[in-house]
Each structure stands twice: as structure tokens, then as C-alpha cells.
N, C-alpha and C positions, 0 to 999 in steps of 0.2 A: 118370609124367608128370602134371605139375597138369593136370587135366580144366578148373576155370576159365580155363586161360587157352587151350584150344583153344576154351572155348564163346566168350570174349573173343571169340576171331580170330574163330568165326563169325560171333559176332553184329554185327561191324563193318559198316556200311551199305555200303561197295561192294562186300562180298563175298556179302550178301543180294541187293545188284541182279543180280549174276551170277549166284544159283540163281535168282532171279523169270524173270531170261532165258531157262535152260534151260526153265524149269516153262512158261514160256510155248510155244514147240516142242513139248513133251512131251503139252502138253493141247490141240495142234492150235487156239492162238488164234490170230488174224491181226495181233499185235505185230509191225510192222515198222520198222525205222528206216532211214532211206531215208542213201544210201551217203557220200553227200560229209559227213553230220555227223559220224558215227565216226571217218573219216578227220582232220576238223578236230580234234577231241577229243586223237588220237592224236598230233598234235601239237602240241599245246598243252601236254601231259602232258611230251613230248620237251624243251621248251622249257623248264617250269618247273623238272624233276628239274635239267637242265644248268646252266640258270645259278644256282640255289640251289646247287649242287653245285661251280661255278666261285667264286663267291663265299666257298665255305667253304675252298676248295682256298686261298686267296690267306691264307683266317686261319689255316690251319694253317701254310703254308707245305711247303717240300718238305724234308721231315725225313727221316730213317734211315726213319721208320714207315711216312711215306706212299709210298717208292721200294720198299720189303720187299711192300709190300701190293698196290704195283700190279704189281710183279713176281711175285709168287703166280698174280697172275690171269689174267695170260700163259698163265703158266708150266699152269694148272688148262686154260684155253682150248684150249691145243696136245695136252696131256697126256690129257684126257677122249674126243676122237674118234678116236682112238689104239685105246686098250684097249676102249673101247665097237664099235670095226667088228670087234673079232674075236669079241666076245661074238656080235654079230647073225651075223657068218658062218656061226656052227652053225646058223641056219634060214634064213637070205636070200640072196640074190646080191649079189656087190662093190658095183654101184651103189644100189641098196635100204638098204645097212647103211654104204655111205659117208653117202648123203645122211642119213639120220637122226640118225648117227653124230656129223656135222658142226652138225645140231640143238642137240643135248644139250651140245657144247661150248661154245656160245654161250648167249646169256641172256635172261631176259625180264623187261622192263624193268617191267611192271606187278606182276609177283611179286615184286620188289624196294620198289615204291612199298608195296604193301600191308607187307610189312614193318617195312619204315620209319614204317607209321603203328601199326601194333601196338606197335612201340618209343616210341613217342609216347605211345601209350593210357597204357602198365604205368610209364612213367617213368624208360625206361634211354636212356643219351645213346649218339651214334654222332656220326662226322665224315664231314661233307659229302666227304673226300677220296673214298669206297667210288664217289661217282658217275663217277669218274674211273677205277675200276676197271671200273666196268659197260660203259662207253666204248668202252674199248680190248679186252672181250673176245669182240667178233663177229665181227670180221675175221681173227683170227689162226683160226681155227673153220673159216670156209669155205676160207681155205686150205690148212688141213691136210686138209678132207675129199675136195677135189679133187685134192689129192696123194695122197692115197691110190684114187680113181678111178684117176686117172695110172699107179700102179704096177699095180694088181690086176683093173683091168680090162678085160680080158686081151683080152675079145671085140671090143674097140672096134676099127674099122676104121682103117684111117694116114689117110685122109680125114678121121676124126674127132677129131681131137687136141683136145685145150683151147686154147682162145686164151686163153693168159695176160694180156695185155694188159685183155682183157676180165673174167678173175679180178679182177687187181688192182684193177678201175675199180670193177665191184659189191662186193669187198669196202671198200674206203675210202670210195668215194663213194656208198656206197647212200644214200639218202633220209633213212632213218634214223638211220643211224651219222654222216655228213655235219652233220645239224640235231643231233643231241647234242652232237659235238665243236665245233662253233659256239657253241651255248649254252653251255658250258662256258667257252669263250674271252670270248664277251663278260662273262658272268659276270667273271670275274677281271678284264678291264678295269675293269669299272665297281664293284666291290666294295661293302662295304655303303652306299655313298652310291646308290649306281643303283637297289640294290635297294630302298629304303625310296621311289621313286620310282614303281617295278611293284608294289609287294607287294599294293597293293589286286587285281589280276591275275594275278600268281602265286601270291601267298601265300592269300588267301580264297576264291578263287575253285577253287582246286586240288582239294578231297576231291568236290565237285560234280562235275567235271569228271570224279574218277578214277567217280564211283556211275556215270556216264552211260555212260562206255566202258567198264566192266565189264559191266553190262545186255546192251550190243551182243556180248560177249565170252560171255557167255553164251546166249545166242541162235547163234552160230555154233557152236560148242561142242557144243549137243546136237543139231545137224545133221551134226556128226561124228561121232560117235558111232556112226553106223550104219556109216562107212566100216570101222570096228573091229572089226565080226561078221564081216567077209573074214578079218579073220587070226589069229582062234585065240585062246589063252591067253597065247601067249609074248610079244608084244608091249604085250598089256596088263600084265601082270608085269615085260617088261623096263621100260615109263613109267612105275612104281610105284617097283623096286629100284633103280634107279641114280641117280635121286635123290636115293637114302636112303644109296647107296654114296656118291656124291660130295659130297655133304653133310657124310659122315662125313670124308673126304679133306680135306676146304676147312677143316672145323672144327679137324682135327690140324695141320695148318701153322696157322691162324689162330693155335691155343695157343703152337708153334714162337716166330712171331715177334711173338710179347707183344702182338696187338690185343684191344681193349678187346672187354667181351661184346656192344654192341651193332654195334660193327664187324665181330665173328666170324660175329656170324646175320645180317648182309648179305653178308658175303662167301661163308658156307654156301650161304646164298641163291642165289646169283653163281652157283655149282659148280652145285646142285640143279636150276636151271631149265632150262627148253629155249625156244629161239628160236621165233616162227612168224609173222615177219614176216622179219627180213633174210636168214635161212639160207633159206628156202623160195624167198626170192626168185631169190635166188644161183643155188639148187639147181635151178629150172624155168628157167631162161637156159643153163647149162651143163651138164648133164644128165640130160639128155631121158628117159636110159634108167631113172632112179629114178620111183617110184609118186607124188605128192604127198599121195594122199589117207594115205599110210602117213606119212610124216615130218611132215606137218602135226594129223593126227589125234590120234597118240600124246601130240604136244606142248599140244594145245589143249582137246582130250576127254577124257586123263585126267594127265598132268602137272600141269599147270596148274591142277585143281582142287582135286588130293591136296594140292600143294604149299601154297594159301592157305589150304586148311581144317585140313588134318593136317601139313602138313611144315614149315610156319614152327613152333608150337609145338614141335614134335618134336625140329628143330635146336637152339631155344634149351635147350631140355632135355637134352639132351644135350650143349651147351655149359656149363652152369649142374653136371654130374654132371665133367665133365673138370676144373674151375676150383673144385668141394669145396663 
């Protein structure tokens, strides 16, 4: 693997604001960022990725590529908390390895933004359609991992059933997924005329934005981290390898159906991450009985950092060794 372009990824400013955040925690400073900004940050992020991502969705149009692609991502979404709840079964209980499980199927949307600007940095093109794959891979996630609650566990009382109705609402309409597929929609409305109208907003304003909510991302981050000395080796191990397993997954279909390399290392991407915003949320409304500080930690304390420092490099290397 090229070492320049992991120090590349390093050295990229919003992934320095995220260790400054940890290092800030770690050396016991009293760096706080008080809660409604991050929040705003967050979406505003949701906004710009969407409708730049809607926009590009109208110039590609819906081709053989872009229905193959979003079909993958599905198909990666349903497919990943699947084979990941019986990995965790050998150490955890149904709801523990459901809720995590249902994590890892799902994405995270700023592991993708960093990406995309690494692909930026080195000069390889991708298409705005991959935002439409990130979209659509959160919800199909929490409901498979509640189906899989549903089936395996066993102990829940007939008082306790899942209120599907309430699945379906938090899966479609969470906060999150809601304001993406939005963005996305207006995006295509307004296509490049609209956009040349925001871009002072979306467009210049966007890498500022992403340093400012990585900072706060880091900062929660190394406050999780202690959750992680409760449970051992195997869960630090399993938020290292199964990103690197589904990665390797995302990248063999990507080759399948002919997407371009900068497309393959978003969609790798896609597969690689883990949720810790809409599955968490999903996950503490409908099942009480999973850990959060376990499905949230694995995802934010070590996922998440392997992924922007060591695992984008690593996909596209391993993308770049399969395509000669």
C-alpha cells in the first residue's frame, strides 16, 4: 500500500480536527462545544452531501450503472447484519449482537464525505449518484436487525413485541435519513441552475463545516473509548475486521458491475462504515434490552477512526491491486 497516500488521508484537516478533539479529552482540557452547534453542523453536512448528490443524480440520469449500484447497496445493507449477528453470537446475547449488528449494516455519512474529499485531493472522479446509495442504506439495516431481535430473542416477553409501525416510522422518517432523502429531491428539482445559486453555501462553506463537526466527533470519541475496556479484545477486533471484511465484499461487486474506482472506494466505503447516529437511535427506542454504550462505541471509538485514517487508503489499494 502507497504510505503517501495514508499520510495524504491523514494529513487532511478535518481528519487532524478529529485527533485535536480526541487529544483534547485525553489531556484532560476543558474544550467544549456546547450542543446545539454540532447538531447544526450535522446538518448542514446532511444538506449539502444531498443536494450536491441530487443534483448529480439528474446529470447522470438513471442508467443500467446507477440502478446496479443502488441495488448493491441494498442488497450490502440487508446482507451485512445478517452474517455480522452470528459472528457476535459466539460472545454476546441476540439483542447486543442484533443492535450492533444492525450498526455495521448501515453507514456513516461523514466516513463517506472524507472520502470523497480524499478523491478530490489525488484527482480520481466519482458520481454524485453513490449519495443516493448512502441514502437508501440505513433503513433497510434497522430493519433487518429488528428482525432478527424478533426471531432470536427468545427471552422477550408477548408483552414485549416490536411495534412495527414504530420500526417503520424511525426507520424512514428518522431525522436523518428524512433530511437526506429531501436533499436529494430538491437537489434534482433544482439542478445545476439552483445549485450555482447555494454554491456560495454549499459548496465553500462545506470542508469548514466538515473540520468543525469532526473536532466535536472527536471529542465524543475519546469519551468512548473507556466504554471499550468493559468488553475485551473481541469487540475491538471485531470494529477493525469487518470493515476490512466488508470492504473487501463492497469492492468484489463494485468490480462485478463495472463502477468506476472512484465509485468502488465510496461504495467500499458504504459497506466499511458503521452507523452512530440513525441505528443507535432506532436501536434505544426499540430495544431496550441491547447495551448502547457497546453498538455506539465500537462504531465511533474505533471504526470510525481506523476507517478515515487506515481504511479509506487501504480500500482504494485494494481496489487499484483488483483493476492491475
Amino acid at each position: 500500500m502507497d504510505l503517501s497516500l495514508v499520510a495524504s488521508n491523514f494529513f487532511n484537516p478535518p481528519v487532524l480536527f478529529f485527533f485535536l478533539g480526541m487529544l483534547a479529552v485525553l489531556s484532560k482540557s476543558d474544550l467544549e462545544i456546547p450542543q446545539p452547534i454540532p447538531k447544526f453542523f450535522s446538518l448542514y453536512l446532511l444538506i449539502a452531501i444531498g443536494f450536491k448528490g441530487g443534483v448529480e443524480l439528474v446529470n447522470s440520469g438513471f442508467s443500467q450503472e446507477v440502478v446496479l449500484a443502488i441495488g448493491a447497496a441494498i442488497f450490502m445493507s440487508c446482507a451485512v447484519p445478517i452474517y455480522t449477528y452470528f459472528i457476535l453470537r459466539t460472545k454476546l446475547d441476540a439483542y447486543n449482537s442484533a443492535a450492533i449488528a444492525a450498526t455495521y449494516g448501515a453507514i456513516s455519512a461523514v466516513t463517506f464525505i472524507t472520502a470523497s474529499t480524499l478523491l478530490e485531493q489525488i484527482g480520481i472522479k466519482y458520481d454524485g449518484y453513490m449519495v443516493a446509495a448512502l441514502a437508501l442504506m440505513e433503513s433497510p439495516a434497522i430493519i433487518v436487525g429488528l428482525v432478527l431481535v424478533q426471531v432470536f430473542g427468545a427471552e422477550r416477553g408477548e408483552g414485549e413485541k416490536i411495534e412495527w409501525a414504530e420500526v417503520l416510522k424511525e426507520s424512514f422518517l428518522n431525522g436523518s435519513v428524512f433530511l437526506l432523502f429531501g436533499s436529494i429531491a430538491i437537489g434534482m428539482l433544482s439542478g445545476e441552475h439552483g445549485y450555482e445559486k447555494v454554491k456560495p453555501f454549499i459548496g465553500d462553506m462545506f470542508y469548514g463545516a466538515l473540520m468543525f463537526f469532526l473536532l466535536d466527533m472527536g471529542l465524543i470519541a475519546a469519551k468512548r473509548i473507556k466504554d471499550l475496556q468493559k468488553t475485551g479484545v473481541f469487540l475491538i477486533a471485531f470494529a477493525i475486521l469487518i470493515p476490512i471484511l466488508n470492504a473487501g465484499i463492497g469492492t468484489f461487486i463494485a468490480y462485478l458491475i463495472h463502477m468506476s474506482k472512484g465509485d468502488a472506494l465510496l461504495f467500499a466505503v458504504l459497506c466499511a462504515s458503521a452507523s452512530y447516529i440513525a441505528v443507535p437511535a432506532a436501536m434505544r427506542m426499540t430495544v431496550p434490552e441491547a447495551n448502547p454504550s457497546l453498538y455506539i462505541s465500537t462504531a465511533l471509538a474505533v471504526t470510525f477512526p481506523f476507517n478515515i485514517v487506515f481504511g479509506i487508503p487501504l480500500y482504494l489499494y485494494g481496489i487499484s491491486l483488483i483493476r492491475g
